[in-house]
C-alpha positions in Angstrom: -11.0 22.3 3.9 -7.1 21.4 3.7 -6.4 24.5 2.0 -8.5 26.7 4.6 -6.5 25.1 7.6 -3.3 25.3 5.2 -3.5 28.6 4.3 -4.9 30.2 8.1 -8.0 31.0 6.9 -9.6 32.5 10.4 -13.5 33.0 11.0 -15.0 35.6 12.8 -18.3 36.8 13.9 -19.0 40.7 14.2 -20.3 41.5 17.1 -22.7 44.3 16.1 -24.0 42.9 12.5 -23.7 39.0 13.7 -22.4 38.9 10.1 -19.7 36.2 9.3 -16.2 36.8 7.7 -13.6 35.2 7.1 -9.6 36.2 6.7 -8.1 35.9 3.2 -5.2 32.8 3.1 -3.5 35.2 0.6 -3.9 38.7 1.9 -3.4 39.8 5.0 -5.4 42.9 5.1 -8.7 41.9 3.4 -11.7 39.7 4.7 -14.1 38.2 2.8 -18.3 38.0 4.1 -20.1 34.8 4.4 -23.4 34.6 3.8 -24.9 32.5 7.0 -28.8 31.5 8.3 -28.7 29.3 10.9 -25.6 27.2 10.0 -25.7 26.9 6.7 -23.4 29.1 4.1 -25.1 30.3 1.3 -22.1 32.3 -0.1 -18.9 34.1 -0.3 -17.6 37.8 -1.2 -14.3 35.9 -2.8 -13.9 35.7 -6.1 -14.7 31.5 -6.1 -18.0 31.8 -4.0 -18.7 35.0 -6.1 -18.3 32.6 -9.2 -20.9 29.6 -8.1 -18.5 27.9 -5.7 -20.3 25.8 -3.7 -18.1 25.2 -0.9 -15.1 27.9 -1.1 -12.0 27.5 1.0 -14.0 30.7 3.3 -17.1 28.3 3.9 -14.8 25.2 4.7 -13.3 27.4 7.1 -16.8 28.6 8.3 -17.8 24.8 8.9 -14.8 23.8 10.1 -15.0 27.3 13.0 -19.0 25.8 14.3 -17.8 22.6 15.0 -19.5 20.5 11.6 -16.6 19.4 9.9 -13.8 17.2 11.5 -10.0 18.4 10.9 -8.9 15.3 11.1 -11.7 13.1 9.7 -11.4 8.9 11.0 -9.1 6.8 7.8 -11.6 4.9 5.6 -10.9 0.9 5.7 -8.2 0.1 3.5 -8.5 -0.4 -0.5 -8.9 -3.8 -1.5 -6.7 -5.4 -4.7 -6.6 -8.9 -6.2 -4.4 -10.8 -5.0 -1.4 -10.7 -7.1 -0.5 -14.2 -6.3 -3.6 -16.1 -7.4 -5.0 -13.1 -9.8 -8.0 -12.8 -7.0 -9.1 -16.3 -7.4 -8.3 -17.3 -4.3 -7.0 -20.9 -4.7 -4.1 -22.0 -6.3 -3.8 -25.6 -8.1 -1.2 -28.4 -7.8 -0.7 -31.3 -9.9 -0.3 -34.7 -7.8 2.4 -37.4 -9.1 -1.0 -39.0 -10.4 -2.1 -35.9 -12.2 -4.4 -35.2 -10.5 -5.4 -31.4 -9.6 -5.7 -30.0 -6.2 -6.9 -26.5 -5.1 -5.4 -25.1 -1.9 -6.5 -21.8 -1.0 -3.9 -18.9 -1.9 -0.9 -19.0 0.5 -0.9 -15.3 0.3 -4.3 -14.1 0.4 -5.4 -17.1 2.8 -7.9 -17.8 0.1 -9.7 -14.6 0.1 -8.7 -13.3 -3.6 -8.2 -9.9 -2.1 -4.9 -8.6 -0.4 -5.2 -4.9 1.0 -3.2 -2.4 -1.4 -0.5 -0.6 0.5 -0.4 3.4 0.0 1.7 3.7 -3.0 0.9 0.8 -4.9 -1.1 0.4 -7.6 -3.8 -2.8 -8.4 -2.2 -5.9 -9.5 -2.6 -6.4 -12.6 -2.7 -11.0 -13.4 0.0 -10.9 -15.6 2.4 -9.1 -12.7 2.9 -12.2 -10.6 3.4 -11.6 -7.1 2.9 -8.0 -5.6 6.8 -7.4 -4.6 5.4 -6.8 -0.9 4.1 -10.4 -0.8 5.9 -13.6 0.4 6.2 -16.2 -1.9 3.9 -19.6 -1.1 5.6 -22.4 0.4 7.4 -24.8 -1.8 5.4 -28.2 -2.5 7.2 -31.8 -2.8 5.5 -35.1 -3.6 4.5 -36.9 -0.6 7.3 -39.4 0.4 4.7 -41.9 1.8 2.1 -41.8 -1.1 4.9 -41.1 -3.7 2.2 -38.2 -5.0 -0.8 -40.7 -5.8 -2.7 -39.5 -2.4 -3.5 -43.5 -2.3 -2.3 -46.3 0.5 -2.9 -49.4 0.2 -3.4 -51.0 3.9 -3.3 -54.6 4.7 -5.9 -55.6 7.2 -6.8 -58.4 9.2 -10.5 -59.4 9.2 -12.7 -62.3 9.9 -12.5 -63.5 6.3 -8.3 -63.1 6.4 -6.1 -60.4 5.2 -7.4 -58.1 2.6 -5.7 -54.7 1.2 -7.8 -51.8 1.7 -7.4 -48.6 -0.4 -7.3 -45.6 2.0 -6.4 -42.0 1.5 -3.0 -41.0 2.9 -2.6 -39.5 5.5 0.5 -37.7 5.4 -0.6 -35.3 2.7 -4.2 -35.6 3.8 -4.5 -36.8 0.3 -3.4 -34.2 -1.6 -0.3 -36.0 -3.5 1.6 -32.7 -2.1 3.7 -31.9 1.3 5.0 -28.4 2.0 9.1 -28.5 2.2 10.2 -26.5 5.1 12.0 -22.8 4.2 16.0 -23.6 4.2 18.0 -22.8 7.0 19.3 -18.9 6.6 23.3 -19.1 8.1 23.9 -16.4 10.3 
């Protein structure tokens, strides 16, 4: 079809014969006949349709002259690729002061493990790191309350006296981790 509306191929019906042709993109002087029931194109004079072509440049044009094929067809949704970041898991992990593991999902993918792929670029591979289009994820620091454990200890007053009670903190929402906020860029 692309190469119909590139190269000017033009459809016409005779008026006597009701027969189809269609303009050659090449040559100016020589037409080429479509064979046509209803609106279907069986076939083409042109050497490709002559050969077995199912759909010759002549028939695209044919389908694109009644109206069945769109010029300018909708764009499909885009590609998906793994995220480059987290190698399509979708989570990343963090060590806590404690050692302790944590998942948070992927900073860049939001946790999906897929990142839509730009035109030109190619699939991440795991080993790439970051897709050069991505931001990097926020930088991480042990919590300054907790001290990276994710543990308090609270002292509490009750009707048997004051007791400590081991709660999560609540600073890190105990995660042992904070995020640092992005340095100041000087103007």
């Amino acid at each position: 079809m692309q190469r119909a509306i590139a190269e000017n191929v033009q459809v016409r019906q005779l008026a006597g014969s009701c027969a189809w042709i269609a303009t050659s993109g090449s040559d100016a002087g020589t037409a080429y006949e479509i064979e046509v029931t209803g609106e279907v194109a069986h076939g083409c004079s042109c050497l490709a349709g002559s050969n077995g072509d199912p759909v010759c440049k002549h028939r695209a044009a044919f389908y694109l002259a009644i109206g069945v094929l769109d010029p300018e067809p909708e764009p499909g949704a885009p590609a998906l690729a793994p995220c480059g970041y987290c190698s399509g898991r979708g989570w990343e992990t963090v060590i806590g002061k404690s050692g302790a593991a944590f998942r948070f999902d992927c900073s860049v993918c939001d946790g999906a493990g897929t990142a839509p792929m730009e035109e030109d670029d190619e699939p991440a591979s795991p080993a790439a790191g970051p897709a050069p289009h991505f931001l990097a994820p926020p930088a991480l620091a042990l919590c300054a309350r907790c001290g990276g454990s994710s543990r308090l200890g609270m002292t509490v007053a009750g009707g048997c006296g004051r007791h400590t009670v081991d709660t999560g903190c609540q600073a890190c929402h105990g995660a042992g981790v904070v995020e640092q906020p992005a340095p100041a860029i000087a103007a």
